[in-house]
C-alpha positions as CSV (number, residue, x, y, z in Angstrom):
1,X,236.4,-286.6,56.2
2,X,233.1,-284.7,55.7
3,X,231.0,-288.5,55.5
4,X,232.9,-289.1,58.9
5,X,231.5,-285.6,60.3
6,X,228.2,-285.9,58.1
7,X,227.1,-289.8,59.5
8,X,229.4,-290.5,62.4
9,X,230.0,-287.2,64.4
10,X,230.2,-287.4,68.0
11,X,229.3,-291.2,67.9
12,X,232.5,-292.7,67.7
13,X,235.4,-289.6,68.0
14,X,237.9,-292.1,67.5
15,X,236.9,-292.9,64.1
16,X,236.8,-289.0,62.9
17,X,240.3,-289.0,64.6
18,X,241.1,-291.8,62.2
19,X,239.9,-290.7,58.7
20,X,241.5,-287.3,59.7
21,X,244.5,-288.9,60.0
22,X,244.9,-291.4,57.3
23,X,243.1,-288.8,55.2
24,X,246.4,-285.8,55.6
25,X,249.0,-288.2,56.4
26,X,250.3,-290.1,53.3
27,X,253.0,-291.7,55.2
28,X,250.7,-293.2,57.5
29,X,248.7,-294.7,54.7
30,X,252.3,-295.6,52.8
31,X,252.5,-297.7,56.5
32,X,249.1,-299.3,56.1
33,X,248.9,-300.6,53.0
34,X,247.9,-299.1,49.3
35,X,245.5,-296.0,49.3
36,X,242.8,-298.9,48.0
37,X,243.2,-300.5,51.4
38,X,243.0,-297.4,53.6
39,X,239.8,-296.7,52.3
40,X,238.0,-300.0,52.4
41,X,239.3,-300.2,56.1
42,X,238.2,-296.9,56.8
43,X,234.9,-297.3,54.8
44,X,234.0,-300.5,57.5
45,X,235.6,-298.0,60.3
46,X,232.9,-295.4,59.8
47,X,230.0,-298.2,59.1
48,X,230.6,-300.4,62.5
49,X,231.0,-296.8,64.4
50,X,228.1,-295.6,66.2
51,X,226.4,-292.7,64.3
52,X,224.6,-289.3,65.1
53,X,224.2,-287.3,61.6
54,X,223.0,-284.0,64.1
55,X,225.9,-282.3,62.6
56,X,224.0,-282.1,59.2
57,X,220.4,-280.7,60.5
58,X,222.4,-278.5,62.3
59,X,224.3,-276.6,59.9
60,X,221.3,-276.9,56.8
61,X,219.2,-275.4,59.2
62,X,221.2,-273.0,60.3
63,X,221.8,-271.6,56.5
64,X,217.5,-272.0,55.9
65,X,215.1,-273.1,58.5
66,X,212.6,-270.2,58.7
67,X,212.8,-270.6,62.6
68,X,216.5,-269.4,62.5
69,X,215.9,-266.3,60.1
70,X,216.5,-263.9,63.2
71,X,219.3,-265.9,64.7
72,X,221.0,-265.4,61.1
73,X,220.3,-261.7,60.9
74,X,220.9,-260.8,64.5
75,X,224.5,-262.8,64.3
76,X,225.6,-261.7,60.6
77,X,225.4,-258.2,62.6
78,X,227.7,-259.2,65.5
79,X,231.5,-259.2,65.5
80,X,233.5,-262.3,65.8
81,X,234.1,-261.6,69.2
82,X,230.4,-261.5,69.9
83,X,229.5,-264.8,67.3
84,X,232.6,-267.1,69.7
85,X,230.9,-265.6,73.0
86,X,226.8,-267.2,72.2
87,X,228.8,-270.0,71.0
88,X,230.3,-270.0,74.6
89,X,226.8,-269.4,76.3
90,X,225.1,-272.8,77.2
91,X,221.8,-270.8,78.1
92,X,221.4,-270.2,74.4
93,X,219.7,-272.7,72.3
94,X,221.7,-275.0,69.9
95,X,220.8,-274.2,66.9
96,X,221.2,-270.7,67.3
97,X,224.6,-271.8,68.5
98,X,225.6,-273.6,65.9
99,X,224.8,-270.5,63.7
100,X,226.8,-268.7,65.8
101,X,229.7,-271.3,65.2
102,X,229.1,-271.1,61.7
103,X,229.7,-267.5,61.2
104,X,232.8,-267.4,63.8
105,X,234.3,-269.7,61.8
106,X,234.6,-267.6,58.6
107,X,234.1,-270.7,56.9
108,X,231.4,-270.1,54.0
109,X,228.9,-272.4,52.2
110,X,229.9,-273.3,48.9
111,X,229.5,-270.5,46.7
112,X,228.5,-268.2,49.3
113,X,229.5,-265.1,50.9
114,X,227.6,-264.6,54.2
115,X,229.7,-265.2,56.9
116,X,233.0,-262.8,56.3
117,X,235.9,-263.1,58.1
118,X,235.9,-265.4,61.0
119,X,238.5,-266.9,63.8
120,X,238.8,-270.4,63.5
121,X,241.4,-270.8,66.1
122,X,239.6,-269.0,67.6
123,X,236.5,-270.9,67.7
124,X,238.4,-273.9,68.2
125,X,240.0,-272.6,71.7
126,X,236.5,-271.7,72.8
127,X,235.4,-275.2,72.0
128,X,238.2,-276.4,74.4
129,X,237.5,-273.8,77.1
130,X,234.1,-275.2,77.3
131,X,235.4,-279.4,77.5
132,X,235.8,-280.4,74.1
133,X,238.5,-283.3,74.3
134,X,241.5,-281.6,72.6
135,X,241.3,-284.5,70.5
136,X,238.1,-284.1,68.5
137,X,239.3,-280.6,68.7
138,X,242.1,-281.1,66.7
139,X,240.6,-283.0,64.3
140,X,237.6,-280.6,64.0
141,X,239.9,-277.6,62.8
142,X,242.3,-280.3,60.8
143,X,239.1,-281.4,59.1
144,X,237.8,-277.6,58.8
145,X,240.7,-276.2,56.8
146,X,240.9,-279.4,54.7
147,X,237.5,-279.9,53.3
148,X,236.0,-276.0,54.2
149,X,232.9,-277.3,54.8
150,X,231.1,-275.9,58.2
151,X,229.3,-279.0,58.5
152,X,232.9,-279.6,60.9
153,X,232.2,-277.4,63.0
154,X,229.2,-278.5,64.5
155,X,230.7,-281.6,65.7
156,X,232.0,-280.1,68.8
157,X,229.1,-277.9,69.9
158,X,227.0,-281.9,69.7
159,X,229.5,-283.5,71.6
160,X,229.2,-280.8,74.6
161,X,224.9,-281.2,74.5
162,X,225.3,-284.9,74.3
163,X,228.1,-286.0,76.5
164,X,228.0,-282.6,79.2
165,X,225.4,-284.0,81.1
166,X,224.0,-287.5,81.5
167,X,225.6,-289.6,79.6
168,X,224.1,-290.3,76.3
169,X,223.2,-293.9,75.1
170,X,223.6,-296.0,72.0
171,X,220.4,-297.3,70.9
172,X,220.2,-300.5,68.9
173,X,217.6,-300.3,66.2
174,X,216.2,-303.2,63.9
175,X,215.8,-301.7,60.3
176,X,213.9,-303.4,58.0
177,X,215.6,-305.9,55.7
178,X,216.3,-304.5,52.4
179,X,216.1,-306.6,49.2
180,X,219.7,-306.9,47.0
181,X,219.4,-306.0,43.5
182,X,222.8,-307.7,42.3
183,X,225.5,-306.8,45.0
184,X,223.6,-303.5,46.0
185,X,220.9,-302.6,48.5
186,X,217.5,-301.2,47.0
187,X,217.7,-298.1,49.4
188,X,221.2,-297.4,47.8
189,X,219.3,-296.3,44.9
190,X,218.0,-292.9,46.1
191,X,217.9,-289.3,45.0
192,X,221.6,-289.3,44.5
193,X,221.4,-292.0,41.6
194,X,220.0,-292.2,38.0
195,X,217.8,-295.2,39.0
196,X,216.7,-293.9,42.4
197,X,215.6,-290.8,41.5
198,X,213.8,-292.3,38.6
199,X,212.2,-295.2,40.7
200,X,210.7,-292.5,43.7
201,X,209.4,-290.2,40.3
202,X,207.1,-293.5,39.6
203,X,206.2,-293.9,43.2
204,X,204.7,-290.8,42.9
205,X,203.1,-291.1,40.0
206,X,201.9,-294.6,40.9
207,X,201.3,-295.0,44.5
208,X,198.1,-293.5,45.2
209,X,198.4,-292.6,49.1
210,X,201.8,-291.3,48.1
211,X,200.2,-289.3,45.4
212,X,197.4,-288.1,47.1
213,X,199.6,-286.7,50.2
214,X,201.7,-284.9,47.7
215,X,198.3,-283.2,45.9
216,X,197.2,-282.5,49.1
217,X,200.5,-280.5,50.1
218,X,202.0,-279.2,47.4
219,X,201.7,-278.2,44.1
220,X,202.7,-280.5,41.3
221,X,205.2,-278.9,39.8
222,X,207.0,-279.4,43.2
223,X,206.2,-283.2,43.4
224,X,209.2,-284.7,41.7
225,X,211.9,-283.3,43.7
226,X,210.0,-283.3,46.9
227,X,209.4,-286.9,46.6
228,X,212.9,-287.2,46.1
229,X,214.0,-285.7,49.6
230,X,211.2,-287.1,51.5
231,X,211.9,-290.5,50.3
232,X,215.7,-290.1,51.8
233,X,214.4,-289.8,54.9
234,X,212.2,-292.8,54.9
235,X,213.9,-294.7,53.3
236,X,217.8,-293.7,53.8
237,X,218.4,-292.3,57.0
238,X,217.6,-295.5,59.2
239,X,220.5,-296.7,60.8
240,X,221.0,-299.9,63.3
241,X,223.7,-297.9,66.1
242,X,222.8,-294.4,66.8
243,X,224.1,-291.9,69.6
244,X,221.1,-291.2,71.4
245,X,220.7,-288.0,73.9
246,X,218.2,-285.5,75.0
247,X,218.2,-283.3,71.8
248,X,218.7,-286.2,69.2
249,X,215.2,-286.7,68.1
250,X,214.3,-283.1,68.0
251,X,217.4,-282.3,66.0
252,X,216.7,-284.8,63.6
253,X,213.0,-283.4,62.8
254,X,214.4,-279.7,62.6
255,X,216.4,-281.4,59.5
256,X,213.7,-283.1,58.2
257,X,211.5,-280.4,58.1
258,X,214.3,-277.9,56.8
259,X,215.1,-279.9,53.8
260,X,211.3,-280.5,53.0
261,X,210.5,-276.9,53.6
262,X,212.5,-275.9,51.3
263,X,211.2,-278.0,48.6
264,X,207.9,-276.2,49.3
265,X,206.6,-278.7,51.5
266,X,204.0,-276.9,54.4
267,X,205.5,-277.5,58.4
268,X,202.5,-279.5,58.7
269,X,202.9,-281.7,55.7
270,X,206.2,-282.8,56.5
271,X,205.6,-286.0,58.7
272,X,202.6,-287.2,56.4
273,X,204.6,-287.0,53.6
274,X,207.6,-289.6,54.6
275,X,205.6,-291.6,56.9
276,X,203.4,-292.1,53.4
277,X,206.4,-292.8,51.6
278,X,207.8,-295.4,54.6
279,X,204.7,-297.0,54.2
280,X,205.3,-297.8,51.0
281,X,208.7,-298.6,50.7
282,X,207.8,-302.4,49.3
283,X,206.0,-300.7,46.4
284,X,209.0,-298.5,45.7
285,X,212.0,-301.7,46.1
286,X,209.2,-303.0,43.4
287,X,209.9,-300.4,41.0
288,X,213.7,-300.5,41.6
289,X,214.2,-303.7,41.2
290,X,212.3,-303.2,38.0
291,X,214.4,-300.4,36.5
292,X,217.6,-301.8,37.5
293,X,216.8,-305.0,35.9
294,X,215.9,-303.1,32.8
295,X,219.2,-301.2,33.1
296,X,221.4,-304.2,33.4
297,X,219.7,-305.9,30.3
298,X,220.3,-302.2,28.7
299,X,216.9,-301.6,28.1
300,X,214.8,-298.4,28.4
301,X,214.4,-297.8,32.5
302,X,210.2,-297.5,32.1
């Protein structure tokens, strides 16, 4: 469920509406087949659907982009009532929305406790006052309680920008070929595996334009793990069918400079950064294909 609201979102409603259900129902599943085949139908469900991942640079930057520091304080003051009624005003901008959203809901980070008590019905009937089909709304607050992750939540408050007005588009995008090591795609190896993060460590080390951007922006100490993030978004965020609409692209760069920022990474070193790394992304498949060959014959991963 949270990949579904993570990568697919308010692309394609119908398959959130259908990982929610397989995903609570076990006699639906018992209907369809084995729990094995649920998920491998679901898996190609979500990665034929159209996609718009908006729902996660809206709710990381609404727990840390620097832009939304006064949204956060002026909102963690307010009562619930007053969070559900900005989330109900279309003059105010989305993020500071979504904030709003996130702190009605009284659903809190992992490991957090910033938001307090919230009113996720609520929230939910608010959504539906303003023309959320009852559908996605449904699945939004099934999805909510089941996961508690508020990364659900901002599903509803996209599909209102994006389909409210003119009708949004589905843009068709040609992404670069990637080379197979074994069964896998190179950019599977990123900073959530042993080998990727290890790979995009060398890149830094040994790619000199790659190098020299990180020098240039921040200090070394902060160059392993700031690779790593920038090189998701070269490298791993591309996708062939995406949802596109007015606040798409700009959404999308608020993320990218949220997670970067918070490795350290100046506003204005941000785009340099993974347009360095894209550049290079041949150099970087080179080194993967190198440790994963060396991991396979179980030698050292150099």
């Amino acid at each position: 469920m949270v990949i579904a609201f993570e990568d697919v979102g308010a692309g394609c409603v119908e398959a959130l509406a259908d990982v929610v259900a397989f995903g609570t129902d076990k006699d639906l599943r018992a209907k369809a087949g084995s729990d094995a085949q649920v998920a491998v139908w679901l898996a190609r469900r979500l990665a034929l659907a159209t996609k718009d991942r908006s729902s996660d640079y809206l709710i990381c930057s609404a727990r840390n982009h620097p832009s939304l520091e006064e949204a956060r304080e002026t909102i963690g003051s307010r009562t619930v009532a007053d969070r559900i009624g900005m989330v109900m005003d279309e003059s105010v901008p989305l993020p500071v929305r979504a904030t709003a959203a996130w702190y009605a809901s009284g659903i809190e980070w992992t490991g957090e406790k910033r938001v307090g008590r919230g009113d996720l019905s609520g929230l939910i009937n608010a959504f539906r006052l303003l023309g959320v089909p009852d559908r996605l709304a449904a699945v939004t607050r099934t999805a909510a309680l089941r996961t508690r992750e508020p990364i659900t939540l901002m599903v509803p408050l996209i599909w209102l920008s994006a389909f409210g007005g003119e009708h949004p588009s589905v843009r068709e995008t040609h992404t670069a070929p990637s080379p197979m090591l074994g069964e896998i795609p190179a950019y599977a190896f990123d900073k959530h595996t042993r080998i990727g993060k290890r790979a995009i460590t060398l890149l830094s080390r040994e790619n000199e334009a790659v190098r020299t951007c990180l020098e240039h922006h921040v200090p070394e100490f902060r160059h392993r793990q700031t690779a790593w993030v920038a090189a998701f978004y070269a490298d791993a965020t591309p996708i062939t069918r995406r949802l596109t609409w007015d606040q798409s692209e700009a959404l999308e760069a608020l993320g990218m400079e949220n997670d970067l920022m918070r490795e350290g990474v100046p506003q204005a070193g941000v785009v340099p950064l993974v347009d360095a790394i894209r550049a290079n992304l041949d150099h970087l498949n080179e080194i993967r294909g190198r440790l994963y060959a060396a991991s396979m014959a179980g030698g050292e991963t150099r």
